[in-house]
PADREN-972625 format. One line per 5 residues: for each residue z, x, y of N, C-alpha, C, CB. Coordinates in Angstrom, 2 decimals, always signed. Each point is the difference from the previous one (the first is absolute). Glycine has a CB too. Example, Ala and Ser with C-alpha at 12.3 -4.5 7.8 and 13.67 -1.06 7.14 Angstrom:
BEGIN
+7.80:+13.19:-5.69:+0.00:-0.89:+1.19:+0.00:+0.90:+1.20:+1.25:-1.89:-1.17 ~ -1.97:+1.54:+2.22:+0.06:+0.82:+1.19:+0.73:-0.77:+1.09:-2.15:+1.18:-0.63;
//
This chain:
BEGIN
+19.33:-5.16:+0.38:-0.51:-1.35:+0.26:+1.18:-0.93:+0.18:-2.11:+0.44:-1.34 ~ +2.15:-0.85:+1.93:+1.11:-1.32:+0.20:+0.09:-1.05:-0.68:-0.16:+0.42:+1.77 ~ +1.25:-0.96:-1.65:+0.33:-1.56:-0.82:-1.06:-0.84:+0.12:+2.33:-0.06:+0.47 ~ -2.73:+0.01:+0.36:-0.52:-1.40:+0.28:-2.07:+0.36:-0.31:+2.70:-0.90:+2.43 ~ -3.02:+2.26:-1.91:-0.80:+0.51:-0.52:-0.38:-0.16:-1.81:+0.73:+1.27:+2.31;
+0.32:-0.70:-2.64:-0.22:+0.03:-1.76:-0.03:-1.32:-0.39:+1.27:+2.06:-0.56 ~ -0.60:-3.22:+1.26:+0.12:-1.02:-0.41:-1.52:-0.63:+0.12:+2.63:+0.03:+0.52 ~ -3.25:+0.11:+0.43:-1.44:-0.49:-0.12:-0.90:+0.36:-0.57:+0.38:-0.42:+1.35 ~ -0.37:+2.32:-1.23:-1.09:+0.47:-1.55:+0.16:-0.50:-1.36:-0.04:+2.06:+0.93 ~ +1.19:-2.38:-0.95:+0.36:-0.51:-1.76:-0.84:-1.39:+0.19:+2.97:+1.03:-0.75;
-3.36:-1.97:+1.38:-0.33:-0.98:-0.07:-1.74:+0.44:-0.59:+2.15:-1.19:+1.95 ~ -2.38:-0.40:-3.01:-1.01:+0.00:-0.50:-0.97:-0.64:+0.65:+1.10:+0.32:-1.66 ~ -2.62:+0.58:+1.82:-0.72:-0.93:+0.70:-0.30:-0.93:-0.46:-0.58:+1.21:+0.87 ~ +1.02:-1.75:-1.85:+0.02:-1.54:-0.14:+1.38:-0.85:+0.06:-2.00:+0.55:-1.41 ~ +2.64:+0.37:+2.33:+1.56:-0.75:+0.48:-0.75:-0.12:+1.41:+2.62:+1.25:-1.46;
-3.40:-0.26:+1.73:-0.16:-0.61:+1.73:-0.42:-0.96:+0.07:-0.38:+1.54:+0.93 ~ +0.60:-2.36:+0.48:+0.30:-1.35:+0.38:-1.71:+0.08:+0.69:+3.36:-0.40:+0.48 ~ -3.71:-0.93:-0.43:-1.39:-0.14:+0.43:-0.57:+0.87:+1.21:+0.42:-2.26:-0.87 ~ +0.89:+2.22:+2.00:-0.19:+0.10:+1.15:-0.23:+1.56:-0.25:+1.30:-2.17:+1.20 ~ -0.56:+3.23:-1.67:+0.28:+1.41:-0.25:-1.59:+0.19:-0.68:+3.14:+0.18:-0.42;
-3.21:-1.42:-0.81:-1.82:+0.61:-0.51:-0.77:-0.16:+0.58:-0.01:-0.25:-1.62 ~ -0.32:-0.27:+2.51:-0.91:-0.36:+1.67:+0.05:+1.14:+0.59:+0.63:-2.33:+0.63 ~ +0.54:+2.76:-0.31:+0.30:+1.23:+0.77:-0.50:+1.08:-0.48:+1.77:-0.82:+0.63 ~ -1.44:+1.32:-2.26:-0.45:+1.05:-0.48:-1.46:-0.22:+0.09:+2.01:+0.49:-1.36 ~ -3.07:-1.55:+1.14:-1.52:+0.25:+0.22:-0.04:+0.44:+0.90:-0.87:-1.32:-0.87;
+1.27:+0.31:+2.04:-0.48:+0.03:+1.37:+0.15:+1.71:+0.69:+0.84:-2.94:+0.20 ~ +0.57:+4.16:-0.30:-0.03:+0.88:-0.27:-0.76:+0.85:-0.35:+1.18:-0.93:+0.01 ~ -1.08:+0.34:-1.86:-1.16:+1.00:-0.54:-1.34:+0.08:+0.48:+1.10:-0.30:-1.77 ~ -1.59:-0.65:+2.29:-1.15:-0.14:+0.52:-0.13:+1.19:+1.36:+0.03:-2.79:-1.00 ~ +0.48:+2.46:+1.75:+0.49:+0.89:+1.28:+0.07:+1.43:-0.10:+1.30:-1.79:+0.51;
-0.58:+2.23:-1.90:+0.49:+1.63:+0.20:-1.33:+0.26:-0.59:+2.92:+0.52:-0.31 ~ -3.56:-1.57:-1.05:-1.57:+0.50:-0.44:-0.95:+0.35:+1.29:+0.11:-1.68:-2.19 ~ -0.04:+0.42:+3.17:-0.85:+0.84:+1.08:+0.12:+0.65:+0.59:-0.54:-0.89:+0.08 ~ +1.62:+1.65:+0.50:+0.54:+0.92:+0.51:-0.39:+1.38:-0.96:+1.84:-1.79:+1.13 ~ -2.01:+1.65:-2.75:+0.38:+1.73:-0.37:-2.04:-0.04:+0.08:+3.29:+0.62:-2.38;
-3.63:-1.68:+2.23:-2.07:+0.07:+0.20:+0.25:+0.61:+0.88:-1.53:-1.99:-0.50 ~ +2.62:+1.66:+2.09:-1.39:+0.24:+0.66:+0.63:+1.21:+0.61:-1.38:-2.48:+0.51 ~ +2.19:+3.05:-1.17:+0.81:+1.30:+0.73:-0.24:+1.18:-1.06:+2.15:-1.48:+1.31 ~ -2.98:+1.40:-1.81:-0.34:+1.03:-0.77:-0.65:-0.20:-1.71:+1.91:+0.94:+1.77 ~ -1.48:-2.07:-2.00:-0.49:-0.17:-1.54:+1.49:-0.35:-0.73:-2.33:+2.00:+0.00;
+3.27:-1.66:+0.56:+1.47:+0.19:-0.61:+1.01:-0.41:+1.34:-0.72:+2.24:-1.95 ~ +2.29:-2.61:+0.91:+1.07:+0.46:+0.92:+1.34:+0.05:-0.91:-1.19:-1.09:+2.24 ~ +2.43:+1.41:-1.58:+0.80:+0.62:-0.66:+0.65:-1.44:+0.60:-0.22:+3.10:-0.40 ~ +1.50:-3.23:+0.01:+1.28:-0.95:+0.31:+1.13:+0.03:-0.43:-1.24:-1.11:+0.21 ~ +2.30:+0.96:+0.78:+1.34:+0.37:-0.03:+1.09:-1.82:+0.33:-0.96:+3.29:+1.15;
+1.87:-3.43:-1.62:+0.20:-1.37:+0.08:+1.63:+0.37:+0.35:-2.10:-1.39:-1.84 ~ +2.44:+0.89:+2.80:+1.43:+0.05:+0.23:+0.90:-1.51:+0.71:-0.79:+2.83:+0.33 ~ +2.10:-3.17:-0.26:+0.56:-0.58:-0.10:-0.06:-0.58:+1.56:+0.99:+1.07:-2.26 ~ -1.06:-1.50:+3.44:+0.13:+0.02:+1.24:+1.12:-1.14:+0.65:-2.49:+1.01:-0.20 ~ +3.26:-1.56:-0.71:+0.82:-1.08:+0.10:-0.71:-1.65:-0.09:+1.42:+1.91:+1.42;
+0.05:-2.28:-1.72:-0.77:-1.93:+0.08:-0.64:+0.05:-1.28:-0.90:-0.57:+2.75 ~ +0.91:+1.03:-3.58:-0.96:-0.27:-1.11:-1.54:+0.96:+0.12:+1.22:-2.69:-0.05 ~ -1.16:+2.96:+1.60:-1.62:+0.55:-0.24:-0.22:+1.01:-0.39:-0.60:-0.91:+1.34 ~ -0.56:+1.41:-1.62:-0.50:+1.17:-0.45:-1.11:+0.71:+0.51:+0.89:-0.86:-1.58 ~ -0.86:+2.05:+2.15:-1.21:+0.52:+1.32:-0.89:+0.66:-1.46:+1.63:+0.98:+3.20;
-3.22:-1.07:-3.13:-0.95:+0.77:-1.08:-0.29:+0.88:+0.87:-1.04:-1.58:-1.60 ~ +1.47:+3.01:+1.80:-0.78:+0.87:+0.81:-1.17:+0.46:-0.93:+2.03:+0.76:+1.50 ~ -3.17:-0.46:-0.54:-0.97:+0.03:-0.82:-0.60:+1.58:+0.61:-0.40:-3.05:-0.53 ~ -0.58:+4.09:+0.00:-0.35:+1.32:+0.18:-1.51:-0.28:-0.28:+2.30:+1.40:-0.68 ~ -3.22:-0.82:+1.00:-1.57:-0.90:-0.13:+0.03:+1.52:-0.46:-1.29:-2.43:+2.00;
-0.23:+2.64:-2.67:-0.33:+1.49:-1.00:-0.45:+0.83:+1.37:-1.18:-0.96:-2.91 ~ +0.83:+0.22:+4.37:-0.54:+0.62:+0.40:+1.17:+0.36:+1.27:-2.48:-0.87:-1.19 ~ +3.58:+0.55:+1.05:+1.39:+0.37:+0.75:+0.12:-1.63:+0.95:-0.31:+3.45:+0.31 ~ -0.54:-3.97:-0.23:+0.37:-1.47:+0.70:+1.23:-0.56:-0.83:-2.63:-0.65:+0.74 ~ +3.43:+0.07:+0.53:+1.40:-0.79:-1.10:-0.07:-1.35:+0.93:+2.19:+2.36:-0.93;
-1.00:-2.79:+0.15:+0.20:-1.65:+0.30:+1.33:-0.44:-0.70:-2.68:-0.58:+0.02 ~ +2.99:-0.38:+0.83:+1.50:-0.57:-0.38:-0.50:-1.34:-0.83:+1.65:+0.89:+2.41 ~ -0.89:-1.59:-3.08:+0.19:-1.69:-0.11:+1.26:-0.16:-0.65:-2.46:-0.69:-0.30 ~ +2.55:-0.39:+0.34:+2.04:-0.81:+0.11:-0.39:-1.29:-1.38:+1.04:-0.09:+3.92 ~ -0.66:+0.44:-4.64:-0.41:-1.44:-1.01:+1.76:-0.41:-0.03:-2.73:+0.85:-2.10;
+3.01:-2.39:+1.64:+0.93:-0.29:+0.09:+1.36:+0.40:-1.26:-1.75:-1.52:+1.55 ~ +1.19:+2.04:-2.25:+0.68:+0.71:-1.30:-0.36:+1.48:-0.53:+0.05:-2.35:-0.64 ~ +0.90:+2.44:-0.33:-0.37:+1.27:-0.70:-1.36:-0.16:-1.18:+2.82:+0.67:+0.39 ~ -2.27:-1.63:-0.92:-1.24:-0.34:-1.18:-0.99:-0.27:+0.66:+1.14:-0.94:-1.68 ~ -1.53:+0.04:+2.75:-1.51:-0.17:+0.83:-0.56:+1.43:+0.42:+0.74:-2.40:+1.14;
+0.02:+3.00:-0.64:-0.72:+1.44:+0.17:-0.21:+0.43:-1.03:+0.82:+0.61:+1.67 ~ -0.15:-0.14:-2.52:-0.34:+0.95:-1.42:-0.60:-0.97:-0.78:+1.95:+1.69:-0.14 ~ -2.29:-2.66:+0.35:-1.41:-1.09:-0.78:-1.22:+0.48:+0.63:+1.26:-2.43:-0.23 ~ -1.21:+2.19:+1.90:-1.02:+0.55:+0.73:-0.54:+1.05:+0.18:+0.63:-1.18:+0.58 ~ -0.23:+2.22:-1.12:+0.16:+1.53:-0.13:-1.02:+0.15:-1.76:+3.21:+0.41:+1.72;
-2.75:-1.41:-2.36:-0.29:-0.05:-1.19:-1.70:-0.21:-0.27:+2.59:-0.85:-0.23 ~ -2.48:-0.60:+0.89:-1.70:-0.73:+0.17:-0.57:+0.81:+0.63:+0.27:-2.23:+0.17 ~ +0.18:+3.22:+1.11:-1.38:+0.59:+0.62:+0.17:+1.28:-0.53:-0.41:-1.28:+2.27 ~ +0.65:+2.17:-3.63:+0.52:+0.75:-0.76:-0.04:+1.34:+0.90:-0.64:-1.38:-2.23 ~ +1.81:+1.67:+2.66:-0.06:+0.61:+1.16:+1.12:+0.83:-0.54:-1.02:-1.67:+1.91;
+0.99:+2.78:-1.81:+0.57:+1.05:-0.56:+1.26:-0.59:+1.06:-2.08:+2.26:-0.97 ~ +3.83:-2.52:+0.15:+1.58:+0.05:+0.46:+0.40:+1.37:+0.10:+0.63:-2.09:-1.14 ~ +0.09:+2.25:+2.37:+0.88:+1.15:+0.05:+1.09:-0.29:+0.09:-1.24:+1.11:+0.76 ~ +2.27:-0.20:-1.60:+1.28:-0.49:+0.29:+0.93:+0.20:+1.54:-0.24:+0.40:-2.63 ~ -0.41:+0.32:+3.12:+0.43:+0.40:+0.89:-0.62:+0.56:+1.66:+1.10:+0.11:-2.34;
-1.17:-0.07:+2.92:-0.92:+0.20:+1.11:+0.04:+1.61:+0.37:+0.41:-2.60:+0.94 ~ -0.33:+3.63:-1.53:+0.58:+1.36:-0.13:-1.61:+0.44:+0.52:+2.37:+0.14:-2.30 ~ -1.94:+1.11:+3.00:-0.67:+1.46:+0.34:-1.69:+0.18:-0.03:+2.30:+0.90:-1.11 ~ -2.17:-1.53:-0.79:-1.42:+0.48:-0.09:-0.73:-1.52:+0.33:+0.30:+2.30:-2.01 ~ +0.17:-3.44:+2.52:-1.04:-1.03:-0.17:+0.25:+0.06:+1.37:-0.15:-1.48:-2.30;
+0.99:+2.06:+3.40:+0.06:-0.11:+1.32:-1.09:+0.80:+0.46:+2.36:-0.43:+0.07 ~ -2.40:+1.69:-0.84:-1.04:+0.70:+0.26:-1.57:-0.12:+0.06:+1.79:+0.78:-0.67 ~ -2.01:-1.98:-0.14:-1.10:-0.85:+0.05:-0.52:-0.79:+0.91:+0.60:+0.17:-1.63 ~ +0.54:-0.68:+2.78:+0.10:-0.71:+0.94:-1.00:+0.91:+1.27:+2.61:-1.19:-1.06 ~ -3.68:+0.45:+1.46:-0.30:+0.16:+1.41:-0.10:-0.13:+1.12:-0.22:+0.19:-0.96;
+1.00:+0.38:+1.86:+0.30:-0.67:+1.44:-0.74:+0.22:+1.27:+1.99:+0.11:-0.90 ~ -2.51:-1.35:+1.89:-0.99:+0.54:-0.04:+0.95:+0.30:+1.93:-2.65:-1.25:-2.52 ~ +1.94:+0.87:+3.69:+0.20:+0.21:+1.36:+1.49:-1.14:+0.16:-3.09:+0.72:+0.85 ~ +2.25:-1.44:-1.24:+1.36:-1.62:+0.41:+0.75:+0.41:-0.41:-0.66:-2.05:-0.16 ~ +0.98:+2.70:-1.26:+1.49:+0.30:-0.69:+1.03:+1.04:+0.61:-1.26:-0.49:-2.04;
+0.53:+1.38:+2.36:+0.64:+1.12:+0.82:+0.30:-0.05:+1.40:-1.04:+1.10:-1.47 ~ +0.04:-2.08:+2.13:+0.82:-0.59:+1.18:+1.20:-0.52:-0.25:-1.83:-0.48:+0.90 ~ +1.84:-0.76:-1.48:+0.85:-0.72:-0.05:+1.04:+0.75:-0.90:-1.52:-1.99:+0.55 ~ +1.54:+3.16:-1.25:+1.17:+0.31:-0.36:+0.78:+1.22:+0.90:-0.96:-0.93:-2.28 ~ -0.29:+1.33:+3.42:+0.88:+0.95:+0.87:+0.55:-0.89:+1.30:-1.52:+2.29:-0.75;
+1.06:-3.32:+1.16:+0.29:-0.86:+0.78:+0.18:+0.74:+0.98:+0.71:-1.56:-1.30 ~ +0.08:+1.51:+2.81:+0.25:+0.68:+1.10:+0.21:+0.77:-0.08:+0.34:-0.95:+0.73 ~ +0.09:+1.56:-1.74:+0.49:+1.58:-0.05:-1.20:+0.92:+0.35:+1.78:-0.45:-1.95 ~ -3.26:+0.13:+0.91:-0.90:+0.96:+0.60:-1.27:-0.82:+0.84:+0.69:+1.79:-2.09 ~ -0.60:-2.81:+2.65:-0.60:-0.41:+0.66:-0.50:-1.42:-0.57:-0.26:+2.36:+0.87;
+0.22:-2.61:-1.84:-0.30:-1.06:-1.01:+0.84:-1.05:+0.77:-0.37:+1.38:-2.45 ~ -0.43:-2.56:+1.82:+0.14:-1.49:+0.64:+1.91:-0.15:-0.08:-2.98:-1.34:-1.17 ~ +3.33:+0.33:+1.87:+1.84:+0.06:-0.16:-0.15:-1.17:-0.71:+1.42:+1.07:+2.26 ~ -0.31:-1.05:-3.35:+0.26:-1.03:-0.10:+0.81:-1.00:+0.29:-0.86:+1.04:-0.85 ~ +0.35:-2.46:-0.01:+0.35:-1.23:+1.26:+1.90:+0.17:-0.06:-2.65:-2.36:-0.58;
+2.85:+1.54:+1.63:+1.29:-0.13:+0.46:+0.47:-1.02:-1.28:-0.36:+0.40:+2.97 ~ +1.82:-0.19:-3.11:+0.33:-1.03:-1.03:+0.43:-0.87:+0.12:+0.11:+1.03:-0.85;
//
C-alpha cells in the first residue's frame, strides 16, 4: 500500500471532512444498488489511481462488474463499508475469475487484430 494510501485508511470516519461523508453515502448508496441488482451480492477491490483518487472496482455475485473513482482512500473504504460489501485486498485470480465478459468486452479487447471494432485514434 503506499504512503499516501495508508495515510487515508488511518483516517477516522469522524476525521472525514463533510464533503468525503457525502461522498461515502452517496457511494454507498450506488455500490448497495449495484450488488441488489447483480445478484444479491458483490465483492470490492479499492486501489490508488493518482491525484488522491481511488477507483472501487466492483464484481456483482452474478459476474457483472463496475468501476467508480471516489475522491479519497477513506471515502471509498467508508463506501465499501455502508453498502457492506465484502473488501478485497487485492484484485487477484480468484475474484477475476468471477468477472463476466460478455460480446463488447472481447471485441473491444481483440480490436483489429481479430476483426473487432479499432480503436479510436489518439
Amino acid at each position: 500500500m503506499a504512503d499516501a494510501e495508508m495515510a487515508d485508511a488511518e483516517l477516522d470516519v469522524a476525521e472525514l471532512d463533510v464533503k468525503a461523508r457525502r461522498e461515502a453515502a452517496r457511494l454507498g448508496k450506488q455500490i448497495s444498488a449495484f450488488a441488489r441488482g447483480h445478484g444479491g451480492g458483490a465483492e470490492g477491490q479499492l486501489a490508488h489511481i493518482g491525484r488522491g483518487r481511488t477507483r472501487i472496482a466492483l464484481v456483482g455475485a452474478n459476474g457483472e462488474w463496475g468501476n467508480l473513482v471516489a475522491r479519497s482512500y477513506a471515502a471509498a473504504e467508508r463506501a465499501l463499508e455502508l453498502a457492506g460489501v465484502t473488501v478485497r485486498e487485492e484484485f487477484d485470480g480468484e475474484m477475476a475469475a468471477k468477472v463476466r465478459t460478455g460480446p463488447y468486452e472481447w471485441a473491444r479487447m481483440a480490436g483489429m487484430q481479430v476483426g473487432g471494432p479499432a480503436n479510436a485514434a489518439a
